[in-house]
C-alpha atoms as a printed R data frame, in Angstrom:
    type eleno elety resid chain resno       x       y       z
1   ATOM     1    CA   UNK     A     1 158.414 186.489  63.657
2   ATOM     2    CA   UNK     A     2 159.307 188.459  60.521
3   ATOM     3    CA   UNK     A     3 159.372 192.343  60.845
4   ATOM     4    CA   UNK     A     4 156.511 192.516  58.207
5   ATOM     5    CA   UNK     A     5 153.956 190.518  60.473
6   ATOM     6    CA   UNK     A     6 154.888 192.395  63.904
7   ATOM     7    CA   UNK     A     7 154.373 195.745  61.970
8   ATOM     8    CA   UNK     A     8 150.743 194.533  60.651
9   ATOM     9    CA   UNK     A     9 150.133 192.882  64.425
10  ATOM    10    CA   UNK     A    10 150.377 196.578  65.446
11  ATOM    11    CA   UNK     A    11 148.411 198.132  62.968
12  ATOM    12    CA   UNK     A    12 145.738 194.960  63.481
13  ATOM    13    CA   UNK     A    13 145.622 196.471  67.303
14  ATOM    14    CA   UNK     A    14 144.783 199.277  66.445
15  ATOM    15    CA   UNK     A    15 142.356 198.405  64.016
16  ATOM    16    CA   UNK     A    16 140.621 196.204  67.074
17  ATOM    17    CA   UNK     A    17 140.727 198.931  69.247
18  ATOM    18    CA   UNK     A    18 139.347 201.225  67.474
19  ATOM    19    CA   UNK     A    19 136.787 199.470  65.137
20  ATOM    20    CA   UNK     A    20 137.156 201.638  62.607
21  ATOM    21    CA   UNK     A    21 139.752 201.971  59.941
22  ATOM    22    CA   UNK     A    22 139.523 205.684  59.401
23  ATOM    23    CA   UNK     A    23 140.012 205.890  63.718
24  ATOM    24    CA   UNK     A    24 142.801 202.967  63.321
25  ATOM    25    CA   UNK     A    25 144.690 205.170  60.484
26  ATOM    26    CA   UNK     A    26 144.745 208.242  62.732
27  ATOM    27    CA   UNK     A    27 145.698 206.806  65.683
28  ATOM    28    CA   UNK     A    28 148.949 205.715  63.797
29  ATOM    29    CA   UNK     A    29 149.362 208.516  61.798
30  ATOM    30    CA   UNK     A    30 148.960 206.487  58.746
31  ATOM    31    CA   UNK     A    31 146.341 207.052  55.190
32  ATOM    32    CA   UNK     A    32 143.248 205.116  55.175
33  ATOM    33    CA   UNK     A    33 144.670 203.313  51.853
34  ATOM    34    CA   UNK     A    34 147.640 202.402  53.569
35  ATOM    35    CA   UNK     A    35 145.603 200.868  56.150
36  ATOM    36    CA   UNK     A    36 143.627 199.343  54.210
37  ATOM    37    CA   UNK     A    37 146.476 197.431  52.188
38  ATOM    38    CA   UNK     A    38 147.509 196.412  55.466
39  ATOM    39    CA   UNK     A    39 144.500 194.476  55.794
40  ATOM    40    CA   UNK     A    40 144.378 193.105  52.399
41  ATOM    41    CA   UNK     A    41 148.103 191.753  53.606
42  ATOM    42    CA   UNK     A    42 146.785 190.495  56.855
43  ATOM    43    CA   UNK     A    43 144.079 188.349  54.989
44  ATOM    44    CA   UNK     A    44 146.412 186.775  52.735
45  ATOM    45    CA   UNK     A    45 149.004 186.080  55.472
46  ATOM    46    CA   UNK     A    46 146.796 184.302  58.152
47  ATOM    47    CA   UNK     A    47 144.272 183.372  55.317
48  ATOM    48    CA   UNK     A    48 141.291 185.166  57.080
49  ATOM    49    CA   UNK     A    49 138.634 187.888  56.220
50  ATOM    50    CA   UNK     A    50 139.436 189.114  59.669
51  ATOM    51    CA   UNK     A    51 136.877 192.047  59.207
52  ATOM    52    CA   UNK     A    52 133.351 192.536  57.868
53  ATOM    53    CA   UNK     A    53 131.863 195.569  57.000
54  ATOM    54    CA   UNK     A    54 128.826 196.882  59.328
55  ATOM    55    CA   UNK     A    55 127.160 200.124  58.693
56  ATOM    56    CA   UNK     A    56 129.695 202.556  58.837
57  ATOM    57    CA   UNK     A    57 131.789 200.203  61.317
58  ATOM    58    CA   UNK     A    58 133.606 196.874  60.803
59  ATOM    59    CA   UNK     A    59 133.342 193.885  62.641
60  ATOM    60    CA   UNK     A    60 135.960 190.923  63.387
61  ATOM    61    CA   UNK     A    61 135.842 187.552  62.572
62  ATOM    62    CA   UNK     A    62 135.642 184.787  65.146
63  ATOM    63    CA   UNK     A    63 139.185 184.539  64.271
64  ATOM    64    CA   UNK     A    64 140.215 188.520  64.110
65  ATOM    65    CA   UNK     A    65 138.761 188.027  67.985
66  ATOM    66    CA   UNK     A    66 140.758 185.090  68.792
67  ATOM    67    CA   UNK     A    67 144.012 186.422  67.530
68  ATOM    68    CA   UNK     A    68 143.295 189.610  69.714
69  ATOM    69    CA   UNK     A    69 142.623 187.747  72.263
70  ATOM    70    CA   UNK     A    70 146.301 186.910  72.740
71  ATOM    71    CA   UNK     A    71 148.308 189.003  71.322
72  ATOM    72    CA   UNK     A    72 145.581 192.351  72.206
73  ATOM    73    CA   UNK     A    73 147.872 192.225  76.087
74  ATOM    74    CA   UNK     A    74 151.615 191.558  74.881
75  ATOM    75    CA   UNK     A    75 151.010 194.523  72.198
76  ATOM    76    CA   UNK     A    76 149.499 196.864  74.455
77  ATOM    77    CA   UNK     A    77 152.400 196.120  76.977
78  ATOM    78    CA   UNK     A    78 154.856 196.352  74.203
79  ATOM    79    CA   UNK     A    79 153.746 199.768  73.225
80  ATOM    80    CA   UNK     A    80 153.055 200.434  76.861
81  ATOM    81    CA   UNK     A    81 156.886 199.720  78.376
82  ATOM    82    CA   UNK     A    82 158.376 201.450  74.958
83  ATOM    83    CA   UNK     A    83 156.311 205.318  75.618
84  ATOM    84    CA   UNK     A    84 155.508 204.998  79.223
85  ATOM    85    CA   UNK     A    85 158.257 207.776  80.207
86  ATOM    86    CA   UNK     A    86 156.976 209.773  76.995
87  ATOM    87    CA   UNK     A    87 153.633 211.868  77.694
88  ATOM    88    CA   UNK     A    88 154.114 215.513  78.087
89  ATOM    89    CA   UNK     A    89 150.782 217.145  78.574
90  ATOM    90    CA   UNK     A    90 152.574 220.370  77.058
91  ATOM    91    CA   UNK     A    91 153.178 219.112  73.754
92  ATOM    92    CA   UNK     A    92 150.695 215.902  73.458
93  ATOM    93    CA   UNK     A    93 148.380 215.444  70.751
94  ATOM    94    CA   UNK     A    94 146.358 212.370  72.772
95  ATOM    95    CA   UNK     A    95 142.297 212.044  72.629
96  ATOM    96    CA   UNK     A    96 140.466 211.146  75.519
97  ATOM    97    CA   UNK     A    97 137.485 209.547  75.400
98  ATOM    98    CA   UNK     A    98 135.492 209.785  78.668
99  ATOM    99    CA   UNK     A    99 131.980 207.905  79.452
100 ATOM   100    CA   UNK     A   100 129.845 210.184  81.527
101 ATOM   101    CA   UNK     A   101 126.244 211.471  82.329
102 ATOM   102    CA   UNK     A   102 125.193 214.482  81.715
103 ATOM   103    CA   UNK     A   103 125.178 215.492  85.000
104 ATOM   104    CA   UNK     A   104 128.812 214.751  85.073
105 ATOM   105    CA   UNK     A   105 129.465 216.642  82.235
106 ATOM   106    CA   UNK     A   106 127.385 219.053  83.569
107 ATOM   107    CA   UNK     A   107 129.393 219.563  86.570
108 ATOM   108    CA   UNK     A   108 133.017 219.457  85.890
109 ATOM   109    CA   UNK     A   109 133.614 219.182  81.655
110 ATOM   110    CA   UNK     A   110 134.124 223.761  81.401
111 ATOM   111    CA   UNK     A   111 136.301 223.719  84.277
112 ATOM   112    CA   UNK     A   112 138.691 220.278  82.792
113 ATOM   113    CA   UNK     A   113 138.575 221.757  79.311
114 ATOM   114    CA   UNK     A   114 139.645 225.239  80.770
115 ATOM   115    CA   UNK     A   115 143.033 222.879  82.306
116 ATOM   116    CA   UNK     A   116 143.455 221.440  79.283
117 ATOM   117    CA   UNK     A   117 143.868 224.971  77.350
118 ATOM   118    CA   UNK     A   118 146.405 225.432  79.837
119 ATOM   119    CA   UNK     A   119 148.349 222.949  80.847
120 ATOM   120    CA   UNK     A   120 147.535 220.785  77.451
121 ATOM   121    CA   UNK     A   121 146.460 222.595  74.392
122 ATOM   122    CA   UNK     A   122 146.518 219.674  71.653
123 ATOM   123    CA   UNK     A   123 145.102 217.031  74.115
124 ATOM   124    CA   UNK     A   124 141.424 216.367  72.610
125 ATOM   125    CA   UNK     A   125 138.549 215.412  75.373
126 ATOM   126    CA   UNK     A   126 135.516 213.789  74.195
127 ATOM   127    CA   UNK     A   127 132.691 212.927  75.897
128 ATOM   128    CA   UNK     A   128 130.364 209.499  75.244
129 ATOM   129    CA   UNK     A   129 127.280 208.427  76.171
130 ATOM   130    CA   UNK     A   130 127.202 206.464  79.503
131 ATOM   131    CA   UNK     A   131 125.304 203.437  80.208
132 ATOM   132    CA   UNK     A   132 124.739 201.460  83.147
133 ATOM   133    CA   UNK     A   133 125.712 198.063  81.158
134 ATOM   134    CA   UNK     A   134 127.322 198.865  77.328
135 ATOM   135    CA   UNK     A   135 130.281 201.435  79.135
136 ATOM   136    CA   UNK     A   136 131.980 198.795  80.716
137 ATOM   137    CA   UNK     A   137 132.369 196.667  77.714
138 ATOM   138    CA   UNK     A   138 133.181 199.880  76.016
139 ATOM   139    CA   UNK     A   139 136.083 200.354  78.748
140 ATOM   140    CA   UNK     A   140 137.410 196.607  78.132
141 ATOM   141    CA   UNK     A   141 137.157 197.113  74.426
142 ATOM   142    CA   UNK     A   142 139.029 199.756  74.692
143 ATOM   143    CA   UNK     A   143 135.949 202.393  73.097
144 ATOM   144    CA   UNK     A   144 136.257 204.697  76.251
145 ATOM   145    CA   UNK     A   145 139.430 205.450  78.317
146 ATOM   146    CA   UNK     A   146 137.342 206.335  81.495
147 ATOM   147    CA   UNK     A   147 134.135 206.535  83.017
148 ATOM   148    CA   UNK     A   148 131.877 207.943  85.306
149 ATOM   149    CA   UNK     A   149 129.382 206.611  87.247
150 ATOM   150    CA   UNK     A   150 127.514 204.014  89.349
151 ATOM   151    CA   UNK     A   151 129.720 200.671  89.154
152 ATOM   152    CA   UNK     A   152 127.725 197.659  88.597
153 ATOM   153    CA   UNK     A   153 130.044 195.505  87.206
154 ATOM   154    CA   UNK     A   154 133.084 194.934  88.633
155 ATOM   155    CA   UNK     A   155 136.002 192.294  87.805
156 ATOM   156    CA   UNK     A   156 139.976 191.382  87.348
157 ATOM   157    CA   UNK     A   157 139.478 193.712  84.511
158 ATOM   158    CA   UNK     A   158 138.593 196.846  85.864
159 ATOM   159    CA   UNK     A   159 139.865 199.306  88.312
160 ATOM   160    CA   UNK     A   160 137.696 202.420  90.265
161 ATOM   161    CA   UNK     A   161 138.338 204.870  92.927
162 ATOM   162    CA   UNK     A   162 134.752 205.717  94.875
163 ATOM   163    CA   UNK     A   163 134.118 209.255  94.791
164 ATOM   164    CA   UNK     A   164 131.128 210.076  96.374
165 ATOM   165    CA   UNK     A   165 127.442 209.186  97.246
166 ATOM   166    CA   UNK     A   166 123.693 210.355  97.366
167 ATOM   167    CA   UNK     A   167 120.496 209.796  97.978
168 ATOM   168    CA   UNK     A   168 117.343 210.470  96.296
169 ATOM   169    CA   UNK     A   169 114.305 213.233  96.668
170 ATOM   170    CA   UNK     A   170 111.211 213.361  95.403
171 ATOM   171    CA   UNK     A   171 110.175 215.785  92.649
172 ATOM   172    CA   UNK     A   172 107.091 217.420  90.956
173 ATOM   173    CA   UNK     A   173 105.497 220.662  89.991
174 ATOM   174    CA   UNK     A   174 104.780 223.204  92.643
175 ATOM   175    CA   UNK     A   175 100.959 223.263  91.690
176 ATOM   176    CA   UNK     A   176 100.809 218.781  91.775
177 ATOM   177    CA   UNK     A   177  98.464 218.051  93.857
178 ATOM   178    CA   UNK     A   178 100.631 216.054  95.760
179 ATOM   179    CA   UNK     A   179 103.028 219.042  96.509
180 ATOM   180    CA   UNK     A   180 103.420 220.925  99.519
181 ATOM   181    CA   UNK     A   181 103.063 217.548 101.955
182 ATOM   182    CA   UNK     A   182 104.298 214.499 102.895
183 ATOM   183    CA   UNK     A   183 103.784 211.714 100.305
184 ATOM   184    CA   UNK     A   184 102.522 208.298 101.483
185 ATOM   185    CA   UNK     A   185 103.644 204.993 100.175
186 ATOM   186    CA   UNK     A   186 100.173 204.623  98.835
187 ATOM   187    CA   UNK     A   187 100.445 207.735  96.475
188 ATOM   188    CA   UNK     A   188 103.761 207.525  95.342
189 ATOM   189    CA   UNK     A   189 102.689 203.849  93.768
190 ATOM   190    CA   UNK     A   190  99.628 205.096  92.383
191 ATOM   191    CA   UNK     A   191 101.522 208.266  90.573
192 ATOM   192    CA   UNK     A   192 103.081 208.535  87.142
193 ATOM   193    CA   UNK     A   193 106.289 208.649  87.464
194 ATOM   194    CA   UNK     A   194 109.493 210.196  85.029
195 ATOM   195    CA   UNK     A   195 112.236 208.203  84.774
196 ATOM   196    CA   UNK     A   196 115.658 208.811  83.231
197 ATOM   197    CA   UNK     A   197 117.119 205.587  81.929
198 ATOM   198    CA   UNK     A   198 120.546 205.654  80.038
199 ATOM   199    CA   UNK     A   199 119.664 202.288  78.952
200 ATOM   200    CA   UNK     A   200 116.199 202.581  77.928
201 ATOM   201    CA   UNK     A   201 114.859 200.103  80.561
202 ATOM   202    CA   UNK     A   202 112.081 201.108  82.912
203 ATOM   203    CA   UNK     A   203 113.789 200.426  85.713
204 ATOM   204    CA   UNK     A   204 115.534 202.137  88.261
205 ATOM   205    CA   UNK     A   205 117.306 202.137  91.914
206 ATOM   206    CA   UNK     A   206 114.409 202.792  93.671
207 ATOM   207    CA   UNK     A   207 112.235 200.007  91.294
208 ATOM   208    CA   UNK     A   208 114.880 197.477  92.945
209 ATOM   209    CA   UNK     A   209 114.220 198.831  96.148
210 ATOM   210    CA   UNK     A   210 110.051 198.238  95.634
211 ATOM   211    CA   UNK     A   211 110.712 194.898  94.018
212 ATOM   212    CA   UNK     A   212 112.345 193.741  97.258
213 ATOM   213    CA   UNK     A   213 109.016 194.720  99.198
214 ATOM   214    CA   UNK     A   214 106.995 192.729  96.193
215 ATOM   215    CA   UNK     A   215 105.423 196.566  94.864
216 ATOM   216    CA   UNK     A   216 106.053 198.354  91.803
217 ATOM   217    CA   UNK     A   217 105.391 201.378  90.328
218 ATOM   218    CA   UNK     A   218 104.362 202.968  87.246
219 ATOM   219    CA   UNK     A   219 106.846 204.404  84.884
220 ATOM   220    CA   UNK     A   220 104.840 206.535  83.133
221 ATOM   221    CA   UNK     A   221 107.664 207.990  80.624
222 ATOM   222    CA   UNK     A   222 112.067 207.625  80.709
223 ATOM   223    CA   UNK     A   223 114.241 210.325  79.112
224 ATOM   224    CA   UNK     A   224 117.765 209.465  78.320
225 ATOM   225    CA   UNK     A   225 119.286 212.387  80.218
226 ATOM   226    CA   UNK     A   226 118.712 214.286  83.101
227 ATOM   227    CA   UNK     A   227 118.734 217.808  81.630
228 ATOM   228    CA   UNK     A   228 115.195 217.326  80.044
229 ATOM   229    CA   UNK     A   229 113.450 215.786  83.345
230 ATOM   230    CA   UNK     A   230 113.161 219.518  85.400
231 ATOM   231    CA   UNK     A   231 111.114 220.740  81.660
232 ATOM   232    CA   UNK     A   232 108.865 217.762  81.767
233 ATOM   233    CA   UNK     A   233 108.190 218.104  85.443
234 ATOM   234    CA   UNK     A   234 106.931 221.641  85.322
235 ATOM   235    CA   UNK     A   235 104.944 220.814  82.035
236 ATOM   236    CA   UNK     A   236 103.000 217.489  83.488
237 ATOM   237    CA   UNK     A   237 101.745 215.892  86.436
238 ATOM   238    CA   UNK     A   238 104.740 213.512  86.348
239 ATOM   239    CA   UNK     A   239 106.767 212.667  90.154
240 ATOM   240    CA   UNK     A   240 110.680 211.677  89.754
241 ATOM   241    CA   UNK     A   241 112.507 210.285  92.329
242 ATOM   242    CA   UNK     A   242 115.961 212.541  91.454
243 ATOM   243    CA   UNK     A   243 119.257 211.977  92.653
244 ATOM   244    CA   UNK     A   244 120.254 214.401  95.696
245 ATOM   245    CA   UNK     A   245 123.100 215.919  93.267
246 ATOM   246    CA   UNK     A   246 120.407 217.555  91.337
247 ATOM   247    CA   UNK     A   247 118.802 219.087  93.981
248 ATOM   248    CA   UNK     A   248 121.792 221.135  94.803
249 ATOM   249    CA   UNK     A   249 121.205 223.404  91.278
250 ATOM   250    CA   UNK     A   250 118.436 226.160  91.723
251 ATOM   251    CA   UNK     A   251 118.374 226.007  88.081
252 ATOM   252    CA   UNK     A   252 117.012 222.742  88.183
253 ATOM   253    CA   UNK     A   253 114.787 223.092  91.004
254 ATOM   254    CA   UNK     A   254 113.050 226.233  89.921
255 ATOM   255    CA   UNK     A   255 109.204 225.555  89.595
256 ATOM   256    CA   UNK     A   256 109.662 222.315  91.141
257 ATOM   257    CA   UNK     A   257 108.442 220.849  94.592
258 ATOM   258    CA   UNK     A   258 111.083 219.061  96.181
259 ATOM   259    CA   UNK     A   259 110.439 216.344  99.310
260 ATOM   260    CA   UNK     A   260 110.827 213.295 100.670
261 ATOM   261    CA   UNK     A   261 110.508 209.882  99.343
262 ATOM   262    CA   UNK     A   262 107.925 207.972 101.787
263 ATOM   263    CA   UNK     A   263 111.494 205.065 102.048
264 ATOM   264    CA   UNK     A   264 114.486 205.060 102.345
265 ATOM   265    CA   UNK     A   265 116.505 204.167  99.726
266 ATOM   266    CA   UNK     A   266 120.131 203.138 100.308
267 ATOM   267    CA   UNK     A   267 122.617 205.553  98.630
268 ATOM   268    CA   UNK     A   268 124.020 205.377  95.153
269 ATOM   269    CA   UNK     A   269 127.900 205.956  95.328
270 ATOM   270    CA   UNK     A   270 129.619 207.146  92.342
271 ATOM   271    CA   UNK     A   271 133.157 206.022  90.638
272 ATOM   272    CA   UNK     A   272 135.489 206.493  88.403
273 ATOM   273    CA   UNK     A   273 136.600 203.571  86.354
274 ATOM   274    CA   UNK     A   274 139.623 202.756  84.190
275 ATOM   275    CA   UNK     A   275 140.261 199.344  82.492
276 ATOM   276    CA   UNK     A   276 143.966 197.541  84.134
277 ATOM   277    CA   UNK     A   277 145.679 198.046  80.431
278 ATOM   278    CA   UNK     A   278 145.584 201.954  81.740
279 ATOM   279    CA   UNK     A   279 147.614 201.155  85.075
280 ATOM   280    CA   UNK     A   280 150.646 202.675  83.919
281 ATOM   281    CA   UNK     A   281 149.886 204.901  81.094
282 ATOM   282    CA   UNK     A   282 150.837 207.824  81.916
283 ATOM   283    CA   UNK     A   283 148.141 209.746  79.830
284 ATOM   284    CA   UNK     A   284 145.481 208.453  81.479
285 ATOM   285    CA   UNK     A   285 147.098 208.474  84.890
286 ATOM   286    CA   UNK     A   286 147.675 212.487  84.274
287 ATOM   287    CA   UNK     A   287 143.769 213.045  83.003
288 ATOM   288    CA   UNK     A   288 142.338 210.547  85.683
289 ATOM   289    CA   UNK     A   289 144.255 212.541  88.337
290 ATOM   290    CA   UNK     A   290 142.546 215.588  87.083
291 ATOM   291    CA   UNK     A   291 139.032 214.582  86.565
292 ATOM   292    CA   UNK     A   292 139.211 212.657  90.387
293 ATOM   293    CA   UNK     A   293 139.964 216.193  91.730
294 ATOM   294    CA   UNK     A   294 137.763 218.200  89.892
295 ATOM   295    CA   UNK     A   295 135.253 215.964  90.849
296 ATOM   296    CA   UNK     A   296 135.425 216.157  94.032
297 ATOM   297    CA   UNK     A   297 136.404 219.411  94.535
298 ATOM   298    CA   UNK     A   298 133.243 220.339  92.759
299 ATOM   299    CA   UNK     A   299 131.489 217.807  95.267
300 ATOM   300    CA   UNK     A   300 132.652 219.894  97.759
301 ATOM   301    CA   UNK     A   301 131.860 223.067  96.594
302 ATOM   302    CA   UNK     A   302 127.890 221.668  96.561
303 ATOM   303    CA   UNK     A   303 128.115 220.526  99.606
304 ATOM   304    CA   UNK     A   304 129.692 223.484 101.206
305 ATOM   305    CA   UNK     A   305 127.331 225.896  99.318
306 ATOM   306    CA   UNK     A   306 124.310 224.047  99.714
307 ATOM   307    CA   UNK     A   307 122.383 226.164  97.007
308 ATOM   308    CA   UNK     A   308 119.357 224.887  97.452
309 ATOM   309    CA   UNK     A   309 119.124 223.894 100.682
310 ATOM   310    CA   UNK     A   310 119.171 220.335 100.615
311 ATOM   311    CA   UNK     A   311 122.049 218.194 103.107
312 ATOM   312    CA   UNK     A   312 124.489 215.772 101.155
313 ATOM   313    CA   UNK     A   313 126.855 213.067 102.348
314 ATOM   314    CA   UNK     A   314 130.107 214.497 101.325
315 ATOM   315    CA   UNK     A   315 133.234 212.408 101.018
């Protein structure tokens, strides 16, 4: 292979990784135009649009996704064997994109922000939306470098470390008529209920837990992120079934009843994910190692605290 096509194999990498030729040119330090001409090179060397234009994104060709296909692994293991000895946290310039809720966010992003002011000042941390379904495509497309959060998917593809688990409560405004007592089965279904749904579907943990007993309930309204849920609660006669994590913050719970669910619903564990490609990077073996322990060392700190009360499996 001439040295002209392996330099615009790397640059179409990058390209595919990043779906974006403004993101492709700063990952390799390059000018959009220069980029650009790159493709305009690639098109008339393998005789192939390779990318349409989509919105503000571009998308491959059957073809662009075909050549990726086999050359996306020997690249990234190229790349991977030549700067594996070469991240310094001290003097890197890296981004990391992490998938996470906002509970996540919520509990550990000030305190890995305040390491990375420390330990590394030009390291970048962003956080993206998590979803249930579209983050794990987003980890094998390379979009995200990590994620956080239930694992539903699981092949050859990805790796995960368990970090902890939880169940669920029940919660609703103090003055609900339904607060202050135990809840039967029968009231529960006949409720409203709040759900938050990252993916927009109206359907839940404990909704797979009902369907198994052939009942359902009614999903009166989903939000897309937990923060919202406690100021809809306290404004409505809306119930939520809430993970246990939540419970835990008093900030949360204020002006809330919180009980028990009238089942028992199995508990959700949490993980943290990484696509294989990341094995031996370096980078993302330094900021996984990080976020695992902040994690649970914040875990812990709920559990041992117990703010509100409430008893959590800890790991």
């Amino acid at each position: 292979m001439k040295t002209q096509e392996l330099q615009l194999l790397y640059i179409f990498d990058a390209i595919m990784t990043e779906r974006s030729v403004t993101r492709a040119a700063e990952r390799l330090a390059m000018t959009q135009p220069a980029v650009s001409n790159a493709i305009s090179r690639m098109r008339q060397i393998w005789s192939d649009p390779l990318f349409v234009r989509k919105g503000r994104n571009i998308e491959p060709t059957s073809y662009a996704l075909s050549l990726w296909d086999q050359v996306g692994g020997p690249m990234y293991a190229l790349t991977n064997a030549v700067s594996a000895t070469q991240f310094d946290p001290a003097n890197s310039k890296r981004k990391f994109r992490i998938a996470a809720t906002d509970v996540i966010v919520e509990m550990v992003w000030r305190q890995l922000i305040e390491l990375l002011e420390r330990e590394a000042p030009g390291v970048d941390l962003h956080a993206v939306p998590y979803t249930p379904d579209g983050t794990y495509d987003d980890l094998r497309e390379a979009h995200v470098d990590l994620a956080v959060g239930v694992l539903n998917q699981h092949d050859h593809s990805l790796r995960s470390t368990w970090l902890f688990e939880g169940g669920y409560v029940l919660a609703m405004r103090e003055g609900h008529p339904l607060a202050g007592k135990p809840i039967t089965m029968e009231e529960f279904l006949e409720a409203r209920h709040l759900l938050v749904s990252m993916s927009g579907d109206a359907h839940g943990f404990v909704d797979s837990y009902l369907n198994q007993k052939g009942q359902s309930r009614r999903i009166a309204a989903t939000v897309n992120h937990f923060s919202i849920m406690p100021h809809v609660l306290r404004e409505t006669n809306l119930i939520a079934a809430v993970p246990e994590l939540i419970s835990q913050d008093c900030g949360f719970v204020n002006g809330l009843w919180m009980g028990e669910l009238p089942f028992e619903v199995d508990p959700t564990s949490m993980y943290l994910v990484w696509h294989t490609r990341h094995d031996r990077d370096p980078g993302i073996i330094w900021i996984r190692d990080h976020l695992e322990r902040l994690l649970r060392d914040r875990w812990h700190e709920i559990m041992t605290t117990l703010p509100c009360g409430r008893h959590l499996k800890a790991v």
